[in-house]
N, C-alpha and C positions, 0 to 999 in steps of 0.2 A: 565753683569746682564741678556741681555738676554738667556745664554746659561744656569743659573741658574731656569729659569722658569721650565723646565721639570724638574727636581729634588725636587723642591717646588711641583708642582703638583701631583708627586708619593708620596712622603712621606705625602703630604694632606690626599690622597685618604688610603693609607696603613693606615695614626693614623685613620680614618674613620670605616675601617677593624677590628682596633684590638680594637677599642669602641664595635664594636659591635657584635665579638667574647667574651670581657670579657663579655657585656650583657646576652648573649643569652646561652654560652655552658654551666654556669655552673647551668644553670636551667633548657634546656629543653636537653642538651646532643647535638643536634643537629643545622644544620641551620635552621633557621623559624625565625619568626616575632620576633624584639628586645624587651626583654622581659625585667621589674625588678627582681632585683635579690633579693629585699628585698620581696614581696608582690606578683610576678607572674604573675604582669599584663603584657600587651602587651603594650610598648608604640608605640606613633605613631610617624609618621617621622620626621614632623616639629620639633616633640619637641627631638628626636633623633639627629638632625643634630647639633639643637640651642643649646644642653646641658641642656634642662630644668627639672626639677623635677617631681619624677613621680607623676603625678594627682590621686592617688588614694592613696600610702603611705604618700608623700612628702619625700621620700629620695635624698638625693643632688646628683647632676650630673656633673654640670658644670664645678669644679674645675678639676674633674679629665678628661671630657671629651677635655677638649682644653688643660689639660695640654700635655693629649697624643698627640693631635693635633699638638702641637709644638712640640713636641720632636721627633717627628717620622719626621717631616718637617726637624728641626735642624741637625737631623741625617742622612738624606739624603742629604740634601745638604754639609755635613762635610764629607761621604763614597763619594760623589761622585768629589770632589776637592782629598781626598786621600783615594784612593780604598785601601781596605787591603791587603795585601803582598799575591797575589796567587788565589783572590778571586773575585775581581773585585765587581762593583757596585750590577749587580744583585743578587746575590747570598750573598752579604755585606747585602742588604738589606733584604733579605729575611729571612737569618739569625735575623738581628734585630725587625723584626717583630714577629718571633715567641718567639723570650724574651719577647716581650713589650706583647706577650697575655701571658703568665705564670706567668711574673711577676704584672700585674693588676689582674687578677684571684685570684692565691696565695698571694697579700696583702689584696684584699679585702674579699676572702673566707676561706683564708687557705685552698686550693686545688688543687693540680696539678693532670690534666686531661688526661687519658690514651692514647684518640686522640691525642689531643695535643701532648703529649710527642712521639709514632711513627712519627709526621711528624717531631719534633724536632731531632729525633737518625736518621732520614734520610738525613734529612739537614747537620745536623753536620759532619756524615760518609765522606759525600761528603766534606765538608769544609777540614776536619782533613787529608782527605786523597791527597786534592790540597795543603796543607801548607803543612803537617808533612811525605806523604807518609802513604801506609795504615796500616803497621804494629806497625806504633807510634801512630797511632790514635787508632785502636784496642785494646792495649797496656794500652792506656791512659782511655779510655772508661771501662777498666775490672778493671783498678784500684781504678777510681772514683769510680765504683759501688761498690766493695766491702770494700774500705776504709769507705762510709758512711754507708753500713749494718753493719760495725760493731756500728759506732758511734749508726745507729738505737736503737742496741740490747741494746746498756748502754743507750737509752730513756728511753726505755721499763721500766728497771730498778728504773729509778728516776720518771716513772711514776706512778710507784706502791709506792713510797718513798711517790710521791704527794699524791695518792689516801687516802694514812694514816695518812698522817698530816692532808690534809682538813677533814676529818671527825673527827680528833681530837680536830679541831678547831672550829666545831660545822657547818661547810660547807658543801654541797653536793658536793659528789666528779662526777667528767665529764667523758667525754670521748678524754680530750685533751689529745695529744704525742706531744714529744717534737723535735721528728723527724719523721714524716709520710712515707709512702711506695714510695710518689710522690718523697719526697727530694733521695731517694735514686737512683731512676731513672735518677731523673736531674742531678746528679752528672754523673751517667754514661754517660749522652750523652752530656755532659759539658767536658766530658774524650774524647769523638771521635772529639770535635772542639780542645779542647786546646793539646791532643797529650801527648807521655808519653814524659819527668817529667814535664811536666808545669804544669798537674794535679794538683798537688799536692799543688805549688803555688795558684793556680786558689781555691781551700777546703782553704786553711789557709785565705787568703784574703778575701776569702767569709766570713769565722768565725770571723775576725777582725771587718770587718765591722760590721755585725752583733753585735757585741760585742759591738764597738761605739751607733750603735741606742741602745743597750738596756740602756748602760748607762745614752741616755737623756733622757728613757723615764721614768727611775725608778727615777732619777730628775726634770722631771715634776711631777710623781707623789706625791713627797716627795714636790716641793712646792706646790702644789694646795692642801697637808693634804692628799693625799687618797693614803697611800703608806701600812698601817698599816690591816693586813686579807688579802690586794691583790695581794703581792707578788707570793703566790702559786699561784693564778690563772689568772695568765696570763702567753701566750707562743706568742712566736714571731716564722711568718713564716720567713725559713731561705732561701727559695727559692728564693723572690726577690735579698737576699745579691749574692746567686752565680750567680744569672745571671746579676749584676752589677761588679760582678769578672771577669765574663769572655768577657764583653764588655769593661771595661779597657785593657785585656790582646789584644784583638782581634783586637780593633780598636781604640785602644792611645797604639801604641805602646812605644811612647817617655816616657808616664808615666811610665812602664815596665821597659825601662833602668836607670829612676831616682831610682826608688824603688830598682831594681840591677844592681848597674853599674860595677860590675865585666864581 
């Protein structure tokens, strides 16, 4: 137990991190004071540390701030009992730090962050090229990105399909896509960790998944009655799905070999 202390203590401090990265970047771009993302204010520490709601919107905190809390603890303590193949703890971890700020970001803003994403294609570079070698990580990186520019370009498509139903349907049509510029990136540099062809697993099980949440959400909707006008207008970010794709491939591998055991 006590060699588990320091691994409990860095994953503490990193979900601490990437609380207050998803706070702060996608409001003010930069580091400075944790801000809400709803409302702009500044909150202050106490109520940062404790999870509490911001005092001027009342936007909730808490569930998402300790959920990161433990999972970034849980996950360090589980890299650090089985470091990934070629990676070892630090770099395991600092890897899953930079998912865990994309992936709060992009569920809570649907945004994936330019910064963010460089220190993401640098990390990864370095990862893909300790597992894979650099020319399967390159490889895999050129892939990603141009297998999700195309999916991009057939958004684009059905977003213009949207923009003419909802106004047919007496809606105002948005500015949503159904794949952003960020997803296309992340798939790139999701290609420099996972390497060429795992790529390609790594897009399918992202869209799978993805697939499953939509399913319960268009079955929450349909029981709570509010399924009927909002079908069009809702989109799901698909960013959190690949970067729980590529943290099952990266770090459970056992699950990798149940899914293919050839």
């Amino acid at each position: 137990m006590v060699v588990l202390i320091l691994p409990i203590l860095v994953g503490w401090a990193l979900g601490y991190l990437v609380n207050y990265l998803s706070d702060t970047l996608p409001v003010t771009r930069r580091l400075s004071q944790p801000t809400c993302p709803n409302c702009r204010h500044e909150i202050g520490l106490r109520d940062f540390m404790l999870g509490y709601s911001c005092r001027h919107c009342g936007r909730p905190r808490f569930i998402r701030v300790w959920s990161v809390l433990l999972a970034l603890t849980a996950m360090s303590v589980y890299i650090w009992l089985n470091p990934p193949h070629n990676l070892g703890y630090l770099l395991g971890m600092a890897l899953i730090t930079y998912f865990a700020v994309v992936f709060v970001i992009d569920m809570e803003n649907r945004l994936i962050l330019h910064p963010t994403s460089l220190v993401g294609a640098g990390l990864a570079l370095i990862a893909g090229w300790l597992v894979h070698g650099i020319a399967r990580s390159v490889f895999g990186g050129i892939a990603g990105f141009l297998f999700m520019l195309i999916l991009y370009y057939f958004g684009v498509l059905f977003a213009r399909y949207r923009t003419r139903r909802m106004q047919a349907s007496g809606f105002t049509p948005d500015d949503e896509e159904v794949l952003g510029a960020g997803d296309v990136i992340l798939a790139g540099i999701l290609g420099l960790a996972l390497g060429w062809p795992l790529i390609w697993f790594g897009i399918l099980l992202g869209i799978l998944l993805g697939g499953v949440y939509g399913i319960f959400l268009v079955l929450a909707m349909v029981l709570t009655r509010n399924i009927k006008g909002r079908a069009l207008q809702i989109f799901m970010p698909y960013g959190p799905f690949f970067i729980l794709s590529a943290v099952f491939i990266i770090f459970l591998p056992h699950f990798i070999r149940y899914m293919l055991p050839g």
